[in-house]
N, C-alpha and C positions, 0 to 999 in steps of 0.2 A: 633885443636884437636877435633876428638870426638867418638863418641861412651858411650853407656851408664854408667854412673857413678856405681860403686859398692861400695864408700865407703861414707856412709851418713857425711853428719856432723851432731854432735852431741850436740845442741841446749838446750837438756831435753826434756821434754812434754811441759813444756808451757810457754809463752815469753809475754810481753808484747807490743803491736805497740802503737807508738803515733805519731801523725799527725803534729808534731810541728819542721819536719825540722833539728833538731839537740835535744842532751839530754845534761842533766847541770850533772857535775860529782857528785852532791847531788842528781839526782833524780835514777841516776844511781846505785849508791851506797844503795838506800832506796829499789831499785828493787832486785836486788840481795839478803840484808839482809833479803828478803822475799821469799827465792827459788826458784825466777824464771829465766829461763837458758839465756834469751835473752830479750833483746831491741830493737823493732825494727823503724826504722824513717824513717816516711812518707813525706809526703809534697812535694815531689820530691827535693831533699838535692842536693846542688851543688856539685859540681865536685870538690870541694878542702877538701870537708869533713873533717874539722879544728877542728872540735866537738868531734871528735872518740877520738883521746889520751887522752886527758885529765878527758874525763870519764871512759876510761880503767884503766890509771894511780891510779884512784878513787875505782877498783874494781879490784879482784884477778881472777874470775871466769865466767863472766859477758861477754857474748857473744851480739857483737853488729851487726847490719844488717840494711841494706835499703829496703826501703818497698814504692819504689823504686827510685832506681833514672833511671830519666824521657832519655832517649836516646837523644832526641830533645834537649833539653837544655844541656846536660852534657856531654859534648863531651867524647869519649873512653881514646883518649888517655891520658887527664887530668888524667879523672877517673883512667886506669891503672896506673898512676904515684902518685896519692893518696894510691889505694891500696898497692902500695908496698912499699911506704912510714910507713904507719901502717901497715900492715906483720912484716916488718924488727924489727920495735919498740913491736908488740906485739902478737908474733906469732900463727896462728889458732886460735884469737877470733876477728876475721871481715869478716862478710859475703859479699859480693855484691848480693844486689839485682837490678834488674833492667828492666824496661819493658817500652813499647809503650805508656803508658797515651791514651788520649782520643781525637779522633778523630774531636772530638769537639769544643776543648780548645788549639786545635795544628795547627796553620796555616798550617806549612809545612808536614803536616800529609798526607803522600801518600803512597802507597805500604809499610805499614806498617810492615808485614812479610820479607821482603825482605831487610825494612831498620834493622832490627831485626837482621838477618844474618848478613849485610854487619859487625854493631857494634860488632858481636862474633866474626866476621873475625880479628877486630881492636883487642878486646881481646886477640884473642890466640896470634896475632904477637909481643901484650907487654908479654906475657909470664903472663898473668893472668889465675890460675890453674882452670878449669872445674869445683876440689873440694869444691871450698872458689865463688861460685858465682850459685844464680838463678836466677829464670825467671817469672813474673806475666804471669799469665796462666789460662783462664778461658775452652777456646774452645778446643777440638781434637786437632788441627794442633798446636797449640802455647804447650800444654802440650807434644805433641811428641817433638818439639823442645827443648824444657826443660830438657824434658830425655834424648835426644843425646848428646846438648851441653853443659848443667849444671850438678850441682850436684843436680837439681832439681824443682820443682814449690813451688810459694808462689803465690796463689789463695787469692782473696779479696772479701769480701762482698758477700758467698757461707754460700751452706748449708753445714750439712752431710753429704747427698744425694748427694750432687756435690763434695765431698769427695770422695765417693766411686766410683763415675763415672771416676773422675778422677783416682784415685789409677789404674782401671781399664785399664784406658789409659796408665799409665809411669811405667805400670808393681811394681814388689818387693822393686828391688833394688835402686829406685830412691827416693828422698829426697820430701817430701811432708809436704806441712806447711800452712796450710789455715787461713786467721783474720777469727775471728767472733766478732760481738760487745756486752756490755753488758750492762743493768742497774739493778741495786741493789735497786731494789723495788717490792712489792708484790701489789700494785699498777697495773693495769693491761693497766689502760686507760692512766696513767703516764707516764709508758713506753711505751706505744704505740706513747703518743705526742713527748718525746725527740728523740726517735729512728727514726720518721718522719721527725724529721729536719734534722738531721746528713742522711739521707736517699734520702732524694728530690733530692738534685743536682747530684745525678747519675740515678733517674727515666729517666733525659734527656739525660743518655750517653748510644748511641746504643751499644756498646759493653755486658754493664751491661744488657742492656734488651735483648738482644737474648741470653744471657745464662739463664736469669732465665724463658725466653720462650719453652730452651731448658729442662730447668727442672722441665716445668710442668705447669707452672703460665702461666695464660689469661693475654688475653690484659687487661679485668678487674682489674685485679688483678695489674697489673706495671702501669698503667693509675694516676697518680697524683690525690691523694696523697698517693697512695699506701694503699693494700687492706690491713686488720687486718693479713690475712694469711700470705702475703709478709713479713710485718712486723713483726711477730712471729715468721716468719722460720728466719730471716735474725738478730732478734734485741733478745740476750735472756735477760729472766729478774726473777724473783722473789726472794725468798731466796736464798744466798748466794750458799747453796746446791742443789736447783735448778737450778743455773748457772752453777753449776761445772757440774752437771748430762748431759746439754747439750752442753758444753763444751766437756766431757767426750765421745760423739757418736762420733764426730770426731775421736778420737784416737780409738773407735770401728770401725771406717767406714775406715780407714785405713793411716790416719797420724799419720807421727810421732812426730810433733811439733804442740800445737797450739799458734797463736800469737792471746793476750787479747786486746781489744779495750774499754776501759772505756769511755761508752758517759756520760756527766753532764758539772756539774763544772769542772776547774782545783786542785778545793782543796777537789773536791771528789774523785781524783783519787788515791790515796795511801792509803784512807781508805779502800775504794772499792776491791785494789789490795789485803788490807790488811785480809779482811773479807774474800776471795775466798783463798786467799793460805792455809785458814786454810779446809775451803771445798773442796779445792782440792790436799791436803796434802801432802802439802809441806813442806819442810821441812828449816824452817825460820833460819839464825840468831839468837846465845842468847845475 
């Protein structure tokens, strides 16, 4: 199937990603009671995605999503036989997302765009819908893909500016959902050191550096350990209301989802979520 997507899904404004591979139906539930539309799992999540039911079963409204699962590792066909495993059980709140990883870290990492197609070839012939699946999308060519064959792009570790570049690219009516990361401190030199650690291991993934070359940043700049600049456009931080504000340029620069990344602790992260839902007003659980 393809051709441009005209009906988004509907996520809300802002979602939460966490890097941990699957979500526990308690943190799921603690997400939701705090207005936010989605959860999204990174870590590239296997192909039997055993985790989804039972934190939907935990949640009424609570849209869940891969952020992504990796092609190389998770074969199509499993994956389509997951998805429609949760469709059947819990209809329109599972997104797939799914993209290339890093060239890096992927042995059999070759014609990337191409194995990219072959896998949405896989997709469409399990009858996995265009509407219920995106695409990790930094560059032109991967973000036009996006638009043709998904319901859309999910963009990682971008700006605003790369918001709008993109929007630029997948046109209106396509599905746009960019992470940004955040720390909740006014702190300035604080945030600069957490947001560098959770930041380093992609200064080394060429993907990651010819986009934000593309958008503007010197070699100074992406060069280890990344400049102040990098890490300010990339990591927000101070009050709570400061977070949302830069939060919030995204959805001026033209997405319609943001998905939240809480760098720290694991037991800062539902504080964290907790102090922004209200700067970014949401509308919580009583």
């Amino acid at each position: 199937m393809t051709g441009a997507v005209s009906l988004k899904p509907n996520l809300g404004r802002f979602g939460v990603w966490l890097g941990t591979r699957s979500i526990t139906p308690e943190l799921a539930a603690q997400i939701e009671s705090l207005g936010y539309g989605a959860a999204w799992i990174g870590g590239s999540p296997d192909a039997e995605l055993a985790w989804v039911e039972p934190a939907l079963a935990r949640t009424t409204s609570l849209q869940l999503a891969t952020g992504i699962v990796n092609i190389w590792s998770a074969p199509a066909t499993a994956v389509a036989e997951s998805y429609h495993r949760i469709e059947k059980a819990y209809p329109g709140r599972f997104l797939l997302g799914i993209g290339v990883g890093h060239p890096e870290h992927t042995p059999q990492y070759r014609t990337p765009y191409r194995a990219l197609v072959a896998y949405l070839d896989e997709l469409d012939a399990a009858a996995v819908p265009t509407s219920r699946r995106v695409i990790a999308a930094l560059g032109p060519r991967v973000l036009t893909l996006a638009a043709q064959r998904s319901a859309g792009a999910h963009p990682y570790l971008t700006t605003p500016e790369h918001t709008a570049k993109a929007r630029e690219v997948v046109g209106n009516t396509v599905f746009l959902a960019p992470e940004h990361k955040v720390v909740l401190t006014s702190d300035a030199e604080r945030a600069r050191a957490v947001g560098r650690r959770f930041v380093d291991f992609y200064l080394g993934l060429s993907n990651y550096l010819n986009n934000w070359r593309r958008l503007g940043f010197t070699e100074a700049d992406i060069r280890r350990p990344g400049s102040d600049r990098l890490i300010d456009a990339l990591v927000a931080y101070g009050t709570p209301e400061a977070v949302a504000d830069r939060l919030n340029q995204h959805l001026q620069a033209g997405a319609d989802h943001v998905a939240i990344q809480v760098l720290g602790q694991p037991d800062e992260l539902v504080p964290a979520l907790t102090d922004l839902a209200g700067a970014l007003g949401q509308r919580t659980a009583s």
